[in-house]
C-alpha positions in Angstrom: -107.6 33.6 -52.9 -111.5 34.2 -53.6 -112.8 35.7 -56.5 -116.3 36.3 -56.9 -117.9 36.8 -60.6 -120.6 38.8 -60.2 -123.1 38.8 -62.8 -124.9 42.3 -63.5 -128.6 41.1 -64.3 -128.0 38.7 -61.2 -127.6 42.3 -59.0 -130.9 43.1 -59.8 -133.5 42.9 -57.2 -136.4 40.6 -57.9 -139.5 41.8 -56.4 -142.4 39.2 -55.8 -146.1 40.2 -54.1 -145.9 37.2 -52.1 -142.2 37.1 -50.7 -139.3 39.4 -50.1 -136.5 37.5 -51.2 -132.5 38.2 -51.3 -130.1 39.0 -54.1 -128.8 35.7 -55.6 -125.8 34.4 -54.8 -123.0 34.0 -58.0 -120.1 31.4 -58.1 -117.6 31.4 -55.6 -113.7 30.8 -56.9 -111.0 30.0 -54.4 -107.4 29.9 -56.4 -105.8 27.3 -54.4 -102.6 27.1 -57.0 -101.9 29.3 -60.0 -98.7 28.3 -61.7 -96.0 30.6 -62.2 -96.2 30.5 -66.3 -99.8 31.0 -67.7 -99.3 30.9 -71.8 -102.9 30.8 -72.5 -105.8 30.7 -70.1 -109.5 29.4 -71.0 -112.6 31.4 -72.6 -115.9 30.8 -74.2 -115.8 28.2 -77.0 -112.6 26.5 -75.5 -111.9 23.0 -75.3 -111.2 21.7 -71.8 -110.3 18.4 -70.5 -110.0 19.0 -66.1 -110.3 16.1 -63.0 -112.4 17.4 -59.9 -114.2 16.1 -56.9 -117.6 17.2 -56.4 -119.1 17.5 -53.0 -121.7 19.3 -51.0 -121.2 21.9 -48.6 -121.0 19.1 -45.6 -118.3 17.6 -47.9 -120.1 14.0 -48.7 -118.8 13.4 -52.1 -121.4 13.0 -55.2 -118.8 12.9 -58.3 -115.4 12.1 -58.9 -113.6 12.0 -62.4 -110.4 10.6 -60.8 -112.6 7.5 -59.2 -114.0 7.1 -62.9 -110.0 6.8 -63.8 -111.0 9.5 -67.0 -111.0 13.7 -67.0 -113.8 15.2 -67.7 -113.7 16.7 -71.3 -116.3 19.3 -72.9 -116.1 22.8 -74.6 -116.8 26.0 -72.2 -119.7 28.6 -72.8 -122.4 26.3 -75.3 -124.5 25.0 -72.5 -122.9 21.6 -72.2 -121.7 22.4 -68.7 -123.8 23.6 -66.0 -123.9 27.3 -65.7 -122.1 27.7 -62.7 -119.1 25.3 -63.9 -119.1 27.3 -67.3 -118.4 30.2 -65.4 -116.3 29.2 -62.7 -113.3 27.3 -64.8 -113.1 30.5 -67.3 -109.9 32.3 -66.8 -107.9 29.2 -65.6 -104.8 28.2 -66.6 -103.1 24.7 -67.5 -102.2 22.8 -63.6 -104.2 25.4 -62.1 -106.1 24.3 -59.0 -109.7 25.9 -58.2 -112.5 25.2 -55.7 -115.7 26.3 -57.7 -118.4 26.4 -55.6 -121.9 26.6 -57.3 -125.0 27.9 -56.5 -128.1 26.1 -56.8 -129.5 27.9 -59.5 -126.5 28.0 -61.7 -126.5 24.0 -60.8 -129.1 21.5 -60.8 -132.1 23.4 -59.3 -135.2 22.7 -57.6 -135.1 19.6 -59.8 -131.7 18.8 -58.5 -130.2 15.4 -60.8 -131.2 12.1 -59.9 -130.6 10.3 -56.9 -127.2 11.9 -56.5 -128.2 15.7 -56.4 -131.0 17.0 -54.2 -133.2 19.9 -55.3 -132.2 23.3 -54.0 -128.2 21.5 -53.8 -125.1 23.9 -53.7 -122.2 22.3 -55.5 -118.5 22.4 -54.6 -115.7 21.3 -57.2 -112.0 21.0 -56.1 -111.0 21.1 -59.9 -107.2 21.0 -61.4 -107.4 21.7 -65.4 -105.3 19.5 -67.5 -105.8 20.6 -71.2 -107.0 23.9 -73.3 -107.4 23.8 -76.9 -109.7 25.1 -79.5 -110.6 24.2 -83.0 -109.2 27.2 -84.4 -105.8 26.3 -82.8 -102.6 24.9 -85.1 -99.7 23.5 -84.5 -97.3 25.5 -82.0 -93.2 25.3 -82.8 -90.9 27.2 -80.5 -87.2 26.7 -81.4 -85.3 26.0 -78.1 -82.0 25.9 -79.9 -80.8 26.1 -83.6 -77.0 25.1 -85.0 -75.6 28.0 -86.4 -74.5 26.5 -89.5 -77.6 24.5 -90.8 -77.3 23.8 -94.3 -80.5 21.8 -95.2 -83.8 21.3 -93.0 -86.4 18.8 -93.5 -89.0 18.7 -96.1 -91.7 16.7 -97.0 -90.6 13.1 -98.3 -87.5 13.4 -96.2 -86.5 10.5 -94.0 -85.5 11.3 -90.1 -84.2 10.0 -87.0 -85.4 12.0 -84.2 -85.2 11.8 -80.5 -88.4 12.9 -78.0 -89.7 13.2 -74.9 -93.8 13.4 -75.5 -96.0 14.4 -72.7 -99.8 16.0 -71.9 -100.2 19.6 -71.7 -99.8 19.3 -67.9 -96.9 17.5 -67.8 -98.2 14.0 -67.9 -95.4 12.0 -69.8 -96.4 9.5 -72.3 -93.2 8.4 -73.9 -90.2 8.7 -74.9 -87.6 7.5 -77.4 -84.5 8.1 -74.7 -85.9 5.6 -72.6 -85.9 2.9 -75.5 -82.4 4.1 -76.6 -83.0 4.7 -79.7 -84.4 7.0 -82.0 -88.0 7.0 -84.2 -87.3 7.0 -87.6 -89.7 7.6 -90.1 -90.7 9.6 -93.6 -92.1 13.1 -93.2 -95.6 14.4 -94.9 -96.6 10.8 -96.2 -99.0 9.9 -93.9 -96.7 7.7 -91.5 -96.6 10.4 -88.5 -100.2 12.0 -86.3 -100.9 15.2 -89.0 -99.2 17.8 -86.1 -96.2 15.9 -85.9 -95.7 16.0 -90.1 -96.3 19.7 -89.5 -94.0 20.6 -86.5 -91.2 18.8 -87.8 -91.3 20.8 -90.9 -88.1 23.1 -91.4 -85.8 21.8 -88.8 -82.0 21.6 -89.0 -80.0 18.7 -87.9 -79.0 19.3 -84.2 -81.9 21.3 -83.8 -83.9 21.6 -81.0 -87.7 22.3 -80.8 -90.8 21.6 -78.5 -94.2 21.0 -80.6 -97.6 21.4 -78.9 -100.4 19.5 -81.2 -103.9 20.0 -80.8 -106.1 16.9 -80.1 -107.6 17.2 -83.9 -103.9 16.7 -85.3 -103.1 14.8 -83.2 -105.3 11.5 -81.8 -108.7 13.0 -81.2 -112.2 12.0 -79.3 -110.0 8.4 -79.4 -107.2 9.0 -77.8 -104.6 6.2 -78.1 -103.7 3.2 -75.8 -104.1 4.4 -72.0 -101.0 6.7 -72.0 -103.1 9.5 -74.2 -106.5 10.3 -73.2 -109.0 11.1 -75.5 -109.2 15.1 -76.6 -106.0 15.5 -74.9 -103.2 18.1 -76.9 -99.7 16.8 -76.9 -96.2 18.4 -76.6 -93.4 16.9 -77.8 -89.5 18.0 -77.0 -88.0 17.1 -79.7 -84.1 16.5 -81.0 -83.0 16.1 -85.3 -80.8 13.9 -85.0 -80.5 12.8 -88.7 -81.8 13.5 -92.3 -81.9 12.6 -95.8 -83.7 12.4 -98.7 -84.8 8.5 -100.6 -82.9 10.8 -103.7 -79.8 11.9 -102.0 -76.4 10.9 -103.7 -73.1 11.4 -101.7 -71.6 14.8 -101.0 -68.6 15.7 -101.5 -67.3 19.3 -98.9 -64.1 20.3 -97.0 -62.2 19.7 -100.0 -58.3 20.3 -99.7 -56.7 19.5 -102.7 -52.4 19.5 -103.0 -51.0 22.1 -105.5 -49.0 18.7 -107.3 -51.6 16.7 -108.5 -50.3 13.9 -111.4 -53.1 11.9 -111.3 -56.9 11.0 -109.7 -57.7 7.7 -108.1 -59.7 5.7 -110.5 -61.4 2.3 -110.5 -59.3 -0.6 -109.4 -56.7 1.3 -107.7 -55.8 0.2 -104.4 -56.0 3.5 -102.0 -54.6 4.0 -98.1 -56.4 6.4 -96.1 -57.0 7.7 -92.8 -60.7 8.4 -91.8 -62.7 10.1 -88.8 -66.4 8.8 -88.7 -69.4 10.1 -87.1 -72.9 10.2 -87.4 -74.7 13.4 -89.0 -75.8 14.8 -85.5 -71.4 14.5 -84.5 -71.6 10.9 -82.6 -68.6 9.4 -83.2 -68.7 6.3 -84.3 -64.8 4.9 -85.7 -61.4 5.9 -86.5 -58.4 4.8 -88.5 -56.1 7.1 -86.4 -57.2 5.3 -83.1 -56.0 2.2 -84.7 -52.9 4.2 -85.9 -53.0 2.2 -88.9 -54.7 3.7 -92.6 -57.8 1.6 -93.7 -56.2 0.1 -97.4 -59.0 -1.1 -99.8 -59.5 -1.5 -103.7 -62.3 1.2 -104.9 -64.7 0.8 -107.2 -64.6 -3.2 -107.1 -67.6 -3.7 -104.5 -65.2 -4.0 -101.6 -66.5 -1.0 -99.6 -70.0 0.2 -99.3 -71.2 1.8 -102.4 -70.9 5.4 -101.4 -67.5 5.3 -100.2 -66.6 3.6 -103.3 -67.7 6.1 -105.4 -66.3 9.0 -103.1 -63.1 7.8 -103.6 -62.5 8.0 -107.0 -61.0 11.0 -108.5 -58.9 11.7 -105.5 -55.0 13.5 -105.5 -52.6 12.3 -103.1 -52.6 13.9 -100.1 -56.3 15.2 -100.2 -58.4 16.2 -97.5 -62.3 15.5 -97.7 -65.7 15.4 -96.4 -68.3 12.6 -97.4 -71.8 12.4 -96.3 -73.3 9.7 -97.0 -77.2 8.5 -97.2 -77.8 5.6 -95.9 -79.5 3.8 -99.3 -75.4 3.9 -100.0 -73.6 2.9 -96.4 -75.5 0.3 -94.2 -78.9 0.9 -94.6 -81.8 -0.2 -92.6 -80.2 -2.3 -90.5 -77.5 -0.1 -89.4 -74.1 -2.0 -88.6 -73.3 -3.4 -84.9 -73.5 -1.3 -82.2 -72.3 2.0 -83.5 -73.9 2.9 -86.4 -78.0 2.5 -86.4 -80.2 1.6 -89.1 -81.1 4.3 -91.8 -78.0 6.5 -90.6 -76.4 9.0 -92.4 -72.5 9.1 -92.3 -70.1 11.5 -92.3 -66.1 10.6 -93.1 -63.3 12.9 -92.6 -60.7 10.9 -94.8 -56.9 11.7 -96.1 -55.6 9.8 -98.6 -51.9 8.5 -98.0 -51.1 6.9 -101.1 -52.8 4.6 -103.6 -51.4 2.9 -106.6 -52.4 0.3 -109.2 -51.6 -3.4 -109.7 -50.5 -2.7 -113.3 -48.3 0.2 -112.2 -44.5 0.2 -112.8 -41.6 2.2 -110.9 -41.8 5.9 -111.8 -38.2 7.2 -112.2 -37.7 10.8 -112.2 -33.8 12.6 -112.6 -33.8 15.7 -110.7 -29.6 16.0 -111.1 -27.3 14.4 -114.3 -23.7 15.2 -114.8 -23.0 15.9 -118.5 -20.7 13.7 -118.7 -22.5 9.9 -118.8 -20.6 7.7 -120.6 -20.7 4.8 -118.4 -24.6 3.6 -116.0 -25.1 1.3 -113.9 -26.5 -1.9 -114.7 -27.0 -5.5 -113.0 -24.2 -7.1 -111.3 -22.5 -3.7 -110.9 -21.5 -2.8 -107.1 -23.1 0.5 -106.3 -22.5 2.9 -103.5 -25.8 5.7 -102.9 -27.0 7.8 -100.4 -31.1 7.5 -100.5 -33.8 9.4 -98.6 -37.0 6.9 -98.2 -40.4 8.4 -97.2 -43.8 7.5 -97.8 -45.9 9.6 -100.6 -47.8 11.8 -97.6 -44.0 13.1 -97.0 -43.2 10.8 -93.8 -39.8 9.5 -92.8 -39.1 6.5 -93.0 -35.3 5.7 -93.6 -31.8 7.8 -94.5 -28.5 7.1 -95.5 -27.5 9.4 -93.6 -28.3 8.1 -90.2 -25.1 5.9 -91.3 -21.6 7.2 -91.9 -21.2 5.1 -95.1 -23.0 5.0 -98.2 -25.7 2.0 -98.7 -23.3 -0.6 -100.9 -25.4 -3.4 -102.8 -24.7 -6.1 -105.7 -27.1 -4.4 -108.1 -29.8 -7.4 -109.3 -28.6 -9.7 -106.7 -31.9 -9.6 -104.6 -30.4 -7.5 -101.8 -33.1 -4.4 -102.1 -36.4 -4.3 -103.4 -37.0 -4.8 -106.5 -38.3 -1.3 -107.6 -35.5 0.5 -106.3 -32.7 -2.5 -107.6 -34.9 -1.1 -111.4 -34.4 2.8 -110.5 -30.6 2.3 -109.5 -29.5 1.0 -112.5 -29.1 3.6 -115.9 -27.9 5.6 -113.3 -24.2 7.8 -114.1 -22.3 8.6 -110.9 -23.1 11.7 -109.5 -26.5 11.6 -111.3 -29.8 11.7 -108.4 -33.4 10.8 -108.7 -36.8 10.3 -107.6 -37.8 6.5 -107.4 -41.6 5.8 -107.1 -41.9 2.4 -106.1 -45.3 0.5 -106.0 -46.0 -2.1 -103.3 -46.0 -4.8 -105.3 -42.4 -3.9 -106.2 -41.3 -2.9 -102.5 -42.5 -4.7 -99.6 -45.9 -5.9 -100.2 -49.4 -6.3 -98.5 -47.9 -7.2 -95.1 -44.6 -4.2 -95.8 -41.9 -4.6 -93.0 -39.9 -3.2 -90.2 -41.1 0.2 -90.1 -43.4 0.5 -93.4 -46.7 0.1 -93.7 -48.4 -3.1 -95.4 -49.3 -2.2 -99.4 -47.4 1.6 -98.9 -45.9 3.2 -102.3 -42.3 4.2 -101.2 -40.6 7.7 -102.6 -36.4 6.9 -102.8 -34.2 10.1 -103.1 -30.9 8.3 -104.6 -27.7 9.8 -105.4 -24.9 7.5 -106.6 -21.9 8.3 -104.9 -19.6 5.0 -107.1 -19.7 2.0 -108.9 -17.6 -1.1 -109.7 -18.5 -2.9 -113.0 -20.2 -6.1 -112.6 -19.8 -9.8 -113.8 -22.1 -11.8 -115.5 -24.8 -14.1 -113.6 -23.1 -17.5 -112.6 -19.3 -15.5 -112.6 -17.0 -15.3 -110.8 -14.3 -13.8 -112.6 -14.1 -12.0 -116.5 -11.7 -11.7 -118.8 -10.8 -8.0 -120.2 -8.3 -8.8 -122.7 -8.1 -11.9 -125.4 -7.2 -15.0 -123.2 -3.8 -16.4 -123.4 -3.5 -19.2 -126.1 -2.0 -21.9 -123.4 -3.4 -20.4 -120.5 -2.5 -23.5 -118.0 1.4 -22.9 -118.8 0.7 -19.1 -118.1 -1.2 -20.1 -115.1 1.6 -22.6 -114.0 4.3 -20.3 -112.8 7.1 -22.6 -111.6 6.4 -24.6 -114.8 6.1 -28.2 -112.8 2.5 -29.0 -114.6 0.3 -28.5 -111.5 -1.5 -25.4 -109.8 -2.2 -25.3 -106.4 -4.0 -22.6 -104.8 -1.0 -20.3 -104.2 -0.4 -20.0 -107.4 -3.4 -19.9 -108.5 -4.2 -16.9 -106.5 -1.0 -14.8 -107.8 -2.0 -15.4 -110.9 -5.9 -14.0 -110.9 -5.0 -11.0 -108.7 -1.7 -10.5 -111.0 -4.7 -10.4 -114.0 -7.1 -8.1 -111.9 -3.9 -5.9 -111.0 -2.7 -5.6 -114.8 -6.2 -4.5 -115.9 -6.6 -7.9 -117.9 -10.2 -9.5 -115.7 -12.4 -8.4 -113.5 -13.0 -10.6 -110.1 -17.0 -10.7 -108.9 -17.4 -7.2 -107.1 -19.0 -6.6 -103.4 -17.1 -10.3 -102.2 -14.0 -10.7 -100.7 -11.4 -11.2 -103.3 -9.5 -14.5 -101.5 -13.0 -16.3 -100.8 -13.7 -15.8 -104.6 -10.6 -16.9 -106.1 -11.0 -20.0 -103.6 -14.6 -20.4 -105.0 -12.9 -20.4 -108.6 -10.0 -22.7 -107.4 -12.8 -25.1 -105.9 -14.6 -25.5 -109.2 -11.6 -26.0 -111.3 -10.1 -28.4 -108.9 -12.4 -31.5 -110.2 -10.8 -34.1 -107.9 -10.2 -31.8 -104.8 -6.7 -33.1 -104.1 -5.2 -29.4 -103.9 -4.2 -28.8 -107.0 -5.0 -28.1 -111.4 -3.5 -29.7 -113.9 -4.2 -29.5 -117.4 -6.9 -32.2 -117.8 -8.7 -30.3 -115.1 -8.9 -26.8 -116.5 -11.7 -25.6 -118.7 -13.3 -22.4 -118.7 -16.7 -21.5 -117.8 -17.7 -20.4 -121.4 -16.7 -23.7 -122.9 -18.3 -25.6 -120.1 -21.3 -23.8 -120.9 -21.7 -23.9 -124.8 -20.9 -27.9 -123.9 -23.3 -28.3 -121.3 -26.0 -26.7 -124.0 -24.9 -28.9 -126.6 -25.6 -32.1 -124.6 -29.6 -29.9 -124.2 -29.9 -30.1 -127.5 -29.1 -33.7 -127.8 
């Protein structure tokens, strides 16, 4: 496409006494390319930075700015280009492609230019223009995309982690933080960033996506920087917030659920369970309790978490749902932590607290049901039959009763259940049910057991269904009535002055039947009479006889007297 700028003093015939010459000629345009998007095109006083091959019109080359390796730079209109190239580039838009051809009068003359450029010489530049800018221009933000729920954008003195791609106003790329796989991260407004950058980073939102065109001056002027940016050339940047945060911030606390039952907050030195989402401000995910399907358990406040979950912790309910966002200055700082989380990040935690408890705590016992008749509670040695419900403070299942046709049937104190729920079974009246809170360090520990969780606080449902009274420890048999004053020749039924273990064993169950002693409960009654045969039998040869027989009272108060000797 041709277009011809005609000038109107130009059209004016020139009439000389000694010659009759023609009109002159003006510039000659030929649009070779015209891009499809034109967002500004040049005029007087404009900046422009363009590459071109100058020839003459046998097409011998004179010039070249690409053989020089540099664009030609210079401002349109104030005489600093020749006339005909002032003319000819005005209108033109960014990657537009233009064969100027110039006249010798709008050129070099009759003087023409050196060696290079014969008097009387018409010009021809193939030219493709690279940059427009002007010293009135500022910084130019155009939001590609926005989050709809943006919350805080960046201000001066705040510290981000941004991705971009950065190229020349014709596309040239220069760099780019994806191809380095990470992020620039620097403060914003103090001096660290080119003075466009500061500018056009100004109000965005996390997620946010923008692209920034900077003009040389705010950017890296008549110096350019390195070979990738020339000098005088305008930059646009494409840019991603991925993160943000302030030197000042403190953790915030959001997304609060808290249950309607709330006895009491976690404080410090409590030892908490909890289950945890993380990601990174922008959504990366970066870990997971629940992908582990086991809580992350930790003391709080005692320096064995980083410093911002340790304070968001505190002052938690049971059962509580909440955000954190965290600043870096109080998660892993500059340096970021493995692969996942990178220096200076902010993170965010989606955490639900399972259970937590203190070492000093003690079994909470709770009675939801009490006949009103209690005359006689449980108490160590008894034999106990209870249905229970076990489950862990967050409400899951962990064991029934019920899932058994019989009731559970223990020696109470006798090691045979944990020792927080051996303390909430006894007091107890038959009939009577409860809540039993049981610590860790009373149930099953730091490393827990088949089917509960290390350091988990256990909630017991009990109902006693029966009891048997106990003996004493070391027992095996009590007396209910006064003891006979011979008891050998009551033991010794066929009166021959020896026992043996027939007769022995009327005689104890004949006692338990009468009401008169008690026989250890939860055993079977022949092993135990054996047991009490055994130690009464000194010289094992099958029978008692008087010499042999002592009780275990007197055995005892003799045994302490020889102590005290």
């Amino acid at each position: 496409m041709v277009v011809r700028f005609l000038l109107g003093f130009l059209s004016v015939l020139v009439v000389c006494v000694l010659c009759n010459p023609g009109p002159l000629e003006d510039v000659v345009v030929d649009r070779n390319f015209i891009p499809k998007v034109c967002p500004r095109e040049v005029k007087m006083g404009d900046q422009v930075r363009y590459h071109y091959n100058g020839t003459f019109k046998d097409g011998k080359q004179f010039d070249s700015s690409y053989e020089r390796g540099t664009a030609f730079s210079g401002v349109v209109g104030v005489g600093r280009l020749i006339s005909g190239m002032d003319r000819g580039i005005q209108g033109m838009c960014i990657n537009e492609k233009r064969k100027i051809t110039v006249p010798p009068h709008l050129a070099y003359g009759s003087l023409g230019a050196g060696k290079a450029i014969p008097p009387d010489a018409t010009l021809v530049f193939d030219v493709v223009l690279l940059d427009i800018w002007n010293k009135d221009d500022q910084v130019q933000t155009t939001t590609v995309y926005k989050p709809k729920d943006c919350k805080r954008t960046v201000q001066k003195s705040d510290f981000i982690r941004y991705h971009y791609n950065g190229t020349l106003l014709d596309g040239t790329p220069f760099d780019s933080s994806h191809s380095k796989l990470h992020t620039y991260d620097t403060y914003v407004g103090d001096g660290w960033l080119i003075k466009g950058m500061d500018e056009g980073l100004i109000g965005m939102c996390v997620g946010e996506r923008r692209n920034i065109i900077i003009p040389p001056f705010l950017a890296y002027g008549e110096k350019g920087y390195g070979t990738e940016i020339p000098p005088q050339a305008s930059l646009m940047f494409d840019v991603l917030l991925v993160d943000l945060h302030n030197t000042k911030d403190d953790v915030i606390i959001e997304n609060q659920v808290i249950p309607d039952l709330c006895k009491r907050k976690s404080v410090t030195g409590d030892y908490i369970r909890y289950h945890y989402n993380g990601t990174l401000l922008d959504g990366t995910f970066f870990d997971s309790s629940y992908s582990r399907n086991n809580t992350y358990n930790t003391y709080i406040g005692m320096g064995y978490v980083i410093p911002g979950m340790d304070k968001a912790l505190q002052g938690l309910c049971i059962g509580e749902k909440r955000r954190i966002i965290m600043p870096p200055h109080m998660a892993y700082g500059e340096s970021g932590a493995g692969e996942s989380i990178p220096g200076s990040a902010v993170l965010v935690f989606d955490i639900h607290v399972i259970d937590f408890h203190n070492p000093t705590d003690v079994v909470e016992i709770v009675s939801s049901f009490k006949p009103k008749e209690c005359n006689e509670t449980t108490r160590a040695n008894d034999l106990i039959k209870y249905h229970y419900n076990c489950s862990m403070l967050d409400g899951t299942h962990l064991f029934s009763s019920n899932d058994y046709e019989n009731p559970q049937v223990v020696v109470l104190g006798a090691n045979k259940v944990i020792d927080g729920l051996d303390a909430g079974l006894q007091g107890m009246c038959v009939g009577e049910r409860r809540v039993v809170i049981v610590p860790p360090h009373l149930g099953h520990g730091e490393k827990g057991a088949r089917g509960v969780p290390g350091s988990a606080v256990l909630r017991f449902e009990v109902e006693l269904v029966d009891f048997e009274e106990g003996v004493p420890d070391g027992y095996l048999f009590v007396w209910l009535t006064d003891l006979p004053e011979n008891l050998f020749e009551e033991m010794d039924l066929n009166k021959d002055g020896e026992v043996p273990l027939e007769e022995f064993t009327t005689f104890i169950k004949g006692l338990v039947a009468e009401g008169k002693g008690r026989l250890k409960p939860g055993q079977d009654a022949d092993h135990v009479i054996e047991d009490m045969f055994g130690n009464q039998d000194r010289n094992k040869d099958g029978r008692i006889v008087p010499e042999e027989l002592k009780l275990k009272s007197a055995e005892d108060a003799e045994r302490a007297r020889h102590e005290e000797l």
